[in-house]
N, C-alpha and C positions, 0 to 999 in steps of 0.2 A: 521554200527553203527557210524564212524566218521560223515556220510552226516545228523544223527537226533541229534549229540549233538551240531553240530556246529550251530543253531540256536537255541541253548539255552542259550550257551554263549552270544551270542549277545543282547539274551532276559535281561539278569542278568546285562552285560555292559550297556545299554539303560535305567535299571531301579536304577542304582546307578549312574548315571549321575545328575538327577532331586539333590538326597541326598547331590552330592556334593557340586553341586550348590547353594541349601540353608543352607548348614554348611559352606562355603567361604561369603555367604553374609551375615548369620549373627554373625561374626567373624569382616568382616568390620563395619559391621554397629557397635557394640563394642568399636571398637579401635575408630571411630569418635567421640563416645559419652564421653570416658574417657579423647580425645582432648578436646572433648566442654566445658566437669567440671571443666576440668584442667584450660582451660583460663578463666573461671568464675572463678576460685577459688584466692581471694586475695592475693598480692602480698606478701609473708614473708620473714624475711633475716635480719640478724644482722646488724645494722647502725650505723655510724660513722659521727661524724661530723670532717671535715679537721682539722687537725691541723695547729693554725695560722705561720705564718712566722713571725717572727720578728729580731732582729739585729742578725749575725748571733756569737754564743758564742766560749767561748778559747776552745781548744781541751778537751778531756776527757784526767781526767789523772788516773781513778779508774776503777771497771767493773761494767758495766752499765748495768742495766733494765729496759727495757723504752718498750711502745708502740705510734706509730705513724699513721698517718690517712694521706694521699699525694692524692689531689686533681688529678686525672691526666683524667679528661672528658676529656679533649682537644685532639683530632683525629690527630692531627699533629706533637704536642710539646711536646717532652719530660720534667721528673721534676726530678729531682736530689736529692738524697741526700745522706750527707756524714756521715759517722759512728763515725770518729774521729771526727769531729763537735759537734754530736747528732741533727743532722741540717737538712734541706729541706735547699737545695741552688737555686739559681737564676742567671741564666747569668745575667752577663758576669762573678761571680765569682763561676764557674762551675769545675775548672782543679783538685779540691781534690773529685770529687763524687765517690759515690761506687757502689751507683745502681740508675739503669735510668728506670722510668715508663712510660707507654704512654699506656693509656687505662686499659689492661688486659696482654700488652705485658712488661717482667722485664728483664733488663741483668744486667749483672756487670762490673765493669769497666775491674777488673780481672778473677777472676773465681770463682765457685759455688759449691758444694758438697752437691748431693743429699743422708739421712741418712734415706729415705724411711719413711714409715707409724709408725712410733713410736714419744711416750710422747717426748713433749718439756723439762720436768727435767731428763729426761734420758738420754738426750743428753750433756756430762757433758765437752767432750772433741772433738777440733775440730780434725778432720782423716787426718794421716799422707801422705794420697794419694787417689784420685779417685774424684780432681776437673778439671770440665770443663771449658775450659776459652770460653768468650763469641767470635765469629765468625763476626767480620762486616765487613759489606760489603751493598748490596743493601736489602739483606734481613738479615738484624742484628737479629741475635738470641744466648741463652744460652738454648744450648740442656737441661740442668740439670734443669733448672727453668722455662723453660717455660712453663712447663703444670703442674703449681701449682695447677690447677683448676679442676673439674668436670663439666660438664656442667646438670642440670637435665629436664628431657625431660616432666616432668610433671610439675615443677615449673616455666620452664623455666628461673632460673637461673643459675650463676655461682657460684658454692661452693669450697672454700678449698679443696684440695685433703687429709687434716690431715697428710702431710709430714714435715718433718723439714728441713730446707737447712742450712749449711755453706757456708757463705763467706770468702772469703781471700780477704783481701780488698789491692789497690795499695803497701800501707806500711807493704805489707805481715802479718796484724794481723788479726784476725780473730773474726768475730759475728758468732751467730745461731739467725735464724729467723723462724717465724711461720706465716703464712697467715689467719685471723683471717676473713676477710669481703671484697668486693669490692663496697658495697653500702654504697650511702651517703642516709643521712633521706628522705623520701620518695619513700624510693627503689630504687634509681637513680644510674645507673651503672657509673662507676669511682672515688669512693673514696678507696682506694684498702689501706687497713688495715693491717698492721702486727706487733709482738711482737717479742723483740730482747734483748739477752745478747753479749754486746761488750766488747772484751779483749782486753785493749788498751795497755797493756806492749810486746806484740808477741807474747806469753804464749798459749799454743794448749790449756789448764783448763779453764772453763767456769764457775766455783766455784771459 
C-alpha cells in the first residue's frame, strides 16, 4: 500500500504547484498595478505658505496661539526658532532657539515630551516628567520627536502622526505643539507646519 500512495502524492504536489504559481503571480501583478495608480494618482496634502521673517520682536509676555510655516528645504541648514521670541531666528542671532528644523528632521534645544495620539485642546497642561532631551553629536536627534510623521506608501507622502509634543524650552517654560503639514504650495516637501500654545510665565497650565 505505502509503494501505490506514494505516487499520488506526488501526483497531487505537481498539480498544486501550477495553482500556486498563478495565485503568487497574480497577486504581484496587483500590487504593481495599485503602485501604478498610486503614482498616477495627483499629489494631495495640506499647504502652507512660509512664514515671512521679519525684524525680530520683544519676548512674549502673555500665553500665545500662534501657528507657523519654517522654510527648511535646505538639505544642509538648519532654521531656528525661538518660542519666547514668537520668531524664526537667523544666524548669527541663533543662541535663544528652541527648536531646529532641517528638512523633516526636528530637535530641541532642551527637551521634548511625547503626549501621544490625542486632541490638541486636551492637552491643557505640560507633564511633570517623561522629556527627552535632544542627543548631539554626529547624528543629532530627539528620540521623542523625531518621528512626528507617517510616511504613506500610496500617496507617497509625509503625514503628521496626529501626536501633540511638549516643549520645555531653554528658560524651562513650556509650549505644546502639533504638526500640521510639511508641504509648501505645490506639494513641495519642506515647509514643515505646526500650531502652538506658549506659557511664557513657567506655568505647566496651557489655559
Amino acid at each position: 500500500m505505502p509503494a501505490l500512495l506514494h505516487p499520488m502524492r506526488n501526483e497531487r504536489g505537481i498539480a498544486a504547484a501550477p495553482i500556486l504559481l498563478f495565485t503568487g503571480f497574480g497577486l504581484f501583478v496587483v500590487v504593481i498595478g495599485l503602485v501604478l495608480v498610486s503614482s498616477m494618482k495627483p499629489r494631495e496634502a495640506l499647504v502652507f505658505e512660509p512664514t515671512p521673517i521679519g525684524p525680530t520682536p520683544a519676548p512674549v509676555q502673555t500665553l500665545l496661539h500662534d501657528t507657523v510655516t519654517i522654510d527648511s528645504q535646505e538639505q544642509t541648514a538648519w532654521r531656528f526658532f525661538d518660542f519666547d521670541r514668537a520668531s524664526i531666528v537667523l544666524p548669527p542671532d541663533t543662541a535663544g532657539w528652541d527648536l531646529a528644523i532641517r528638512r523633516f528632521a526636528v530637535i530641541a534645544a532642551d527637551a521634548v515630551a511625547d503626549m501621544g495620539p490625542v486632541a490638541f485642546d486636551e492637552v491643557t497642561e505640560a507633564p511633570a516628567a517623561g522629556f527627552v532631551e535632544t542627543s548631539f553629536g554626529r547624528d543629532t536627534i530627539n528620540a521623542a520627536i523625531d518621528r512626528w510623521y507617517s510616511y504613506s506608501m500610496v500617496s507617497h507622502l509625509l503625514e503628521p502622526n496626529g501626536h501633540v509634543y511638549v516643549v520645555r524650552t531653554r528658560e524651562s517654560r513650556f509650549a505644546k505643539l502639533e504638526f500640521l503639514s510639511y508641504y509648501c504650495p505645490g506639494v513641495v516637501g519642506g515647509c514643515l507646519t505646526f500650531r502652538y500654545v506658549y506659557q511664557p510665565s513657567g506655568e505647566r497650565r496651557f489655559e
